[in-house]
C-alpha positions as CSV (number, residue, x, y, z in Angstrom):
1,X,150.3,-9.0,-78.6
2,X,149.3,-12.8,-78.7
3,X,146.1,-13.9,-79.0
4,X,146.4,-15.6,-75.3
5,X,147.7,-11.8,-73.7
6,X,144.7,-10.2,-75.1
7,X,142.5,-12.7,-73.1
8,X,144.2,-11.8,-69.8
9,X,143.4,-8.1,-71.0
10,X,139.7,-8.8,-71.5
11,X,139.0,-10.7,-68.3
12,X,141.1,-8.5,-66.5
13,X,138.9,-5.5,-67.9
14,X,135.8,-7.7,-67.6
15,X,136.0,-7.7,-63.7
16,X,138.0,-4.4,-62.7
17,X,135.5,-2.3,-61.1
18,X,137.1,1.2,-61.5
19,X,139.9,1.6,-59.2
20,X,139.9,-1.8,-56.9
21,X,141.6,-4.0,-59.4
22,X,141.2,-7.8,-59.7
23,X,142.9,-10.5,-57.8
24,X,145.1,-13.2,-59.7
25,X,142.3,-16.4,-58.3
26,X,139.9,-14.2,-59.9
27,X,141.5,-13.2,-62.9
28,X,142.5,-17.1,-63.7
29,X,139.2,-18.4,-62.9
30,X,137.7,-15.8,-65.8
31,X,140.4,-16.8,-68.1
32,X,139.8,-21.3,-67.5
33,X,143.3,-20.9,-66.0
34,X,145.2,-22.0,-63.7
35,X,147.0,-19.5,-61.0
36,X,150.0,-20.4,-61.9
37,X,149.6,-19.3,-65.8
38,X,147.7,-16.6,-64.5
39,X,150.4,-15.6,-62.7
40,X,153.2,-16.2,-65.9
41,X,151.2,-14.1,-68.0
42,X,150.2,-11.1,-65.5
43,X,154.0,-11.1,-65.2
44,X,154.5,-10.8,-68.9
45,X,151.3,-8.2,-69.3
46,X,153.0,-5.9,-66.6
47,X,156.4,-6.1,-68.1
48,X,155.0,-5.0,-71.3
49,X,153.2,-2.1,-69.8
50,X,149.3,-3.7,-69.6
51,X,149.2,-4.7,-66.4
52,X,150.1,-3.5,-63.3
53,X,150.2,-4.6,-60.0
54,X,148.7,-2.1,-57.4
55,X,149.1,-4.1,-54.3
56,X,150.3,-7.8,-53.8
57,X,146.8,-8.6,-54.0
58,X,145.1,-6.5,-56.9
59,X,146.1,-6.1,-60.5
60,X,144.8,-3.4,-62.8
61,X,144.8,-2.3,-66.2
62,X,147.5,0.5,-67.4
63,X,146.4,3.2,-69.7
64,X,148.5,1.6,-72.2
65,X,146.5,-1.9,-71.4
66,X,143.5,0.1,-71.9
67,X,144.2,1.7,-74.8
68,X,145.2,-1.2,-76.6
69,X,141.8,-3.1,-75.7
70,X,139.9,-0.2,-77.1
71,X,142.1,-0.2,-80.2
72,X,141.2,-4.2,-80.4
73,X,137.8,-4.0,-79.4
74,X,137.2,-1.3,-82.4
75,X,138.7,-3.1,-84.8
76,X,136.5,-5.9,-84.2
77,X,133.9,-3.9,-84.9
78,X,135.1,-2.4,-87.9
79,X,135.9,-5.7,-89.3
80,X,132.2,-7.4,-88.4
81,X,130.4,-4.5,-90.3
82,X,128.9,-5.7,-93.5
């Protein structure tokens, strides 16, 4: 996963709140995006299995999306130990 996927992941996961999902305005306006790449890349996220879209209006993370945030967030961790 590119650098830029990972931060649709993290502002995705930055303003779901549980089960409601985000919008795609929202979503863009977290990541300094427009809609339109908002929009490219939620496509891309959901093909890969990140993303998906749980009404026209509301996108939320997959377990797979979720997973592979933790995973990230972790190793970022790890690695900023002394």
């Amino acid at each position: 996963m590119s650098a830029s996927m990972l931060k649709y992941l993290i502002a995705a996961d930055s303003l779901c709140d549980g089960e409601n999902g985000v919008s795609l305005t929202a979503l863009a306006l977290k990541a300094g995006v427009t809609k339109v790449s908002a929009y490219r890349a939620v496509d891309r996220l959901e093909t890969d299995g990140y993303l998906s879209r749980e009404s026209k209006k509301k996108i939320v993370l997959t377990k797979k999306g979720v997973d592979s945030l933790r995973t990230y967030m972790l190793s970022l961790i790890h690695i900023s130990e002394p």
